[in-house]
Each structure stands twice: as structure tokens, then as C-alpha cells.
C-alpha positions as CSV (number, residue, x, y, z in Angstrom):
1,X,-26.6,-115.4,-46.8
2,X,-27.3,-116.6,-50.4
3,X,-30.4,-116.3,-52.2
4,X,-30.4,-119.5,-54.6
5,X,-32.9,-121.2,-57.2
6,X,-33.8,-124.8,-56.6
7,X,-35.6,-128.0,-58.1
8,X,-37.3,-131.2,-56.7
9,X,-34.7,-133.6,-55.9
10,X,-32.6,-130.9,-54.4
11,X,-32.1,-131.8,-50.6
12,X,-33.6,-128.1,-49.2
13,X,-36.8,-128.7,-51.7
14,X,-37.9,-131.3,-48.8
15,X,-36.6,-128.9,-46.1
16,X,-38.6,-126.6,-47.9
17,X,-42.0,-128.6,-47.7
18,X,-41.9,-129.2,-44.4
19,X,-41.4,-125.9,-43.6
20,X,-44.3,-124.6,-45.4
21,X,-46.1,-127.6,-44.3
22,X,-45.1,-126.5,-40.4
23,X,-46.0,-123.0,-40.9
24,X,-48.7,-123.2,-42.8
25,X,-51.2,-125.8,-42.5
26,X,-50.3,-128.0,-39.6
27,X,-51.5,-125.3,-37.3
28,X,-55.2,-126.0,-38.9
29,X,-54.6,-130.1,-38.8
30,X,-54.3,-129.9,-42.7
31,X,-52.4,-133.1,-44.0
32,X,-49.3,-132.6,-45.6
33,X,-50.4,-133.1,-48.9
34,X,-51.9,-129.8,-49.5
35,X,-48.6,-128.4,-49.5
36,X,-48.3,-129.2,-52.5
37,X,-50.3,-127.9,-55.5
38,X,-51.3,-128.2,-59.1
39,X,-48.7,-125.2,-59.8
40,X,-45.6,-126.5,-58.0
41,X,-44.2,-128.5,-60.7
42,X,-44.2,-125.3,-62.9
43,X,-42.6,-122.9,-60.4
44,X,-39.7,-122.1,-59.7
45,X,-38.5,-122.0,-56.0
46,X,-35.9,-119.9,-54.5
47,X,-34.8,-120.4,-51.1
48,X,-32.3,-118.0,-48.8
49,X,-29.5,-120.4,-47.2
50,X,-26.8,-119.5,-44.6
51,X,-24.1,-122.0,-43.3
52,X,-26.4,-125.1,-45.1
53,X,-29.5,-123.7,-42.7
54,X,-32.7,-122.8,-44.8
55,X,-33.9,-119.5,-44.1
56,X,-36.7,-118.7,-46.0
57,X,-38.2,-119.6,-49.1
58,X,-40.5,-118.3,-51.9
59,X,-42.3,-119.9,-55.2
60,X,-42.9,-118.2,-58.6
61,X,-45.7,-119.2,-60.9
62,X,-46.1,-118.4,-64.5
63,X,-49.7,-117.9,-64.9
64,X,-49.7,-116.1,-68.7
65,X,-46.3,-115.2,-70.7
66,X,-46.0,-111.9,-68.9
67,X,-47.7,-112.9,-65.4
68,X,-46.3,-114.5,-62.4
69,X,-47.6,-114.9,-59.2
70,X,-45.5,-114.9,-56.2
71,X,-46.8,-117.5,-53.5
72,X,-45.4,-119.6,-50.2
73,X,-43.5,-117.4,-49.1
74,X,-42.6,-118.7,-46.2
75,X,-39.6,-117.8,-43.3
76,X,-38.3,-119.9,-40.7
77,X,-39.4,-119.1,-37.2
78,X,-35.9,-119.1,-36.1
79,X,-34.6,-116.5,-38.8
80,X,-37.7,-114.0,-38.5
81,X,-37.0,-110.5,-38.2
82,X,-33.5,-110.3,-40.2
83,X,-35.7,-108.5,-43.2
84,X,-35.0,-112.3,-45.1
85,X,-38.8,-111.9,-46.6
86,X,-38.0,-108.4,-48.3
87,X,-34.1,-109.9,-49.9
88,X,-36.5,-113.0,-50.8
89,X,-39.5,-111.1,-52.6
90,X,-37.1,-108.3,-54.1
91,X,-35.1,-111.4,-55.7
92,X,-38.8,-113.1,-57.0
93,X,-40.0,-109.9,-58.8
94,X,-36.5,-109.4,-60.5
95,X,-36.4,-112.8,-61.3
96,X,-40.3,-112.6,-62.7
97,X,-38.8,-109.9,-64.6
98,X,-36.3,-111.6,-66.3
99,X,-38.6,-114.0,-67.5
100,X,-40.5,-111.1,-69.0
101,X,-43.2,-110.6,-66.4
102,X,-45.3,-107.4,-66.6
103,X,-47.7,-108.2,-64.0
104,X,-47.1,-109.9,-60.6
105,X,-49.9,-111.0,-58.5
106,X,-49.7,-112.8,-54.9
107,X,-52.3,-113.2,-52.1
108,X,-50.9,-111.7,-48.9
109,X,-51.8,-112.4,-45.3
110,X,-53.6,-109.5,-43.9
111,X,-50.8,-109.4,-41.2
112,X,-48.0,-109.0,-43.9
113,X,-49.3,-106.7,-46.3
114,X,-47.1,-103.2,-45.6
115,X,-43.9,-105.6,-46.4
116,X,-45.5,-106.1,-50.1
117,X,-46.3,-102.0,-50.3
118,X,-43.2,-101.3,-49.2
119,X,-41.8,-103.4,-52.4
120,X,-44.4,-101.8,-54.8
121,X,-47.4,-104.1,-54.5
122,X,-51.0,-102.8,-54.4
123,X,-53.9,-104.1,-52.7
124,X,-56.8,-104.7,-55.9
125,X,-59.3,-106.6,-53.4
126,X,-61.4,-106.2,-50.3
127,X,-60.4,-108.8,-47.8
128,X,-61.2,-112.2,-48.6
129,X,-60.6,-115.6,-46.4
130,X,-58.6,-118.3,-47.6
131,X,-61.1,-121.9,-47.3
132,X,-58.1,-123.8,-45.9
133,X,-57.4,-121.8,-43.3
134,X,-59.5,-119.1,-42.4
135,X,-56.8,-117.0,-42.9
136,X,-57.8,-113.4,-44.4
137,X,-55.7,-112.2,-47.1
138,X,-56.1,-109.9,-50.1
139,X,-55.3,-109.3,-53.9
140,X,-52.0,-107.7,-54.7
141,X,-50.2,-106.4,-58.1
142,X,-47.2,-105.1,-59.0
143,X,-47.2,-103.5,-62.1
144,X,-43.6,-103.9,-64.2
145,X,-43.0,-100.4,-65.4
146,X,-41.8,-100.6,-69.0
């Protein structure tokens, strides 16, 4: 299993679309083009690979110099439960270090909040529902201790 950065134009950055496309809004008959928005040109996008299969991936945003946001985090249904979302989001937040982060923010489904506690997130909303979806989700930070 590798944990790799990639950019447009890289074959798994398509693999990568349709995956969050498939998991994410084709269950709510959304067309494709919402996958992508205004902040995906400025991210950077990490994916987890194994034998040229794409396992999981995950987008980080610069939002000020030292905030990030972590967003589309997103694992194939075929790969679930191998723990590939914690090796993802523990590789983000040291990577939105690196790049000098001291605050990371990310809107989590309801359903996976404990995975981003368990990684030193903290809830900072009440439950709100995402319009494209109807998904609930709240507010996270992680705090960079320096």
C-alpha cells in the first residue's frame, strides 16, 4: 500500500473523480459536475494505491497560510474496513503541516465522526445538513500544537 500525491493529468486523478462522483453524489442523481469545485485546482490530492488499484483518496485545501481543510475523503467500497481512511487522514494532517498549517478544518459525515476524534479532530458545530445531499455533518478542527 502506498500513500502518494497526485495532479490532474495523472491517470488515478480520473479514477479519483469517478469515485467520488460514485460515492458521493450519484446516489442523490447529482450530475457529475459537482464533483468538482471552485477549490480543486488549488488542492492537493493524495490517493492510497495497491497493485495499480486506487484505494482511497483525500483533498487538501489551503484556505489562509496556516489553514487547510481536509475534504473528499473518499474510500472505495471494495477496500472499506482495512483502516485505509485513518493511513489517509493521518498522511493529510502531516502533510498540512508541512506546509505550515496551524489549523485544519473538515466537515465530517455524522456517520464518520469518531474516526476524526480518534485522530485529534474536535466537533466546533451542532449538526448541520449539507444542501446537496441532505447529508448531516458537522464542524471539525484540529488544532497544530506548536
Amino acid at each position: 500500500m502506498e500513500v502518494t500525491e497526485i495532479k490532474k493529468g495523472n491517470p488515478f486523478y480520473e479514477v479519483a473523480i469517478d469515485l467520488r462522483y460514485s460515492e458521493f453524489f450519484k446516489p442523490y442523481s447529482l450530475p457529475k459536475e459537482v464533483t468538482v469545485d471552485e477549490m480543486e485546482s488549488d488542492s492537493y490530492h493524495f490517493i492510497v494505491t495497491e497493485t495499480d488499484s486506487l484505494l482511497a483518496y483525500g483533498r487538501l485545501s489551503p484556505l489562509e497560510p496556516s489553514v487547510f481543510r481536509i475534504s473528499q475523503v473518499v474510500v472505495n467500497p471494495e477496500a472499506q474496513g482495512r483502516g485505509l481512511s485513518t493511513v489517509l487522514l493521518n498522511r493529510l494532517v502531516d502533510e498540512a503541516k508541512l506546509r505550515g498549517a496551524k489549523t485544519i478544518r473538515l466537515g465530517a459525515q455524522v456517520d464518520a465522526k469518531q474516526i476524526y476524534e480518534k485522530l485529534g479532530f474536535v466537533a466546533v458545530s451542532d449538526v448541520y445538513t449539507v444542501e446537496l445531499t441532505g447529508i448531516p455533518h458537522v464542524k471539525m478542527v484540529y488544532e497544530v500544537d506548536t
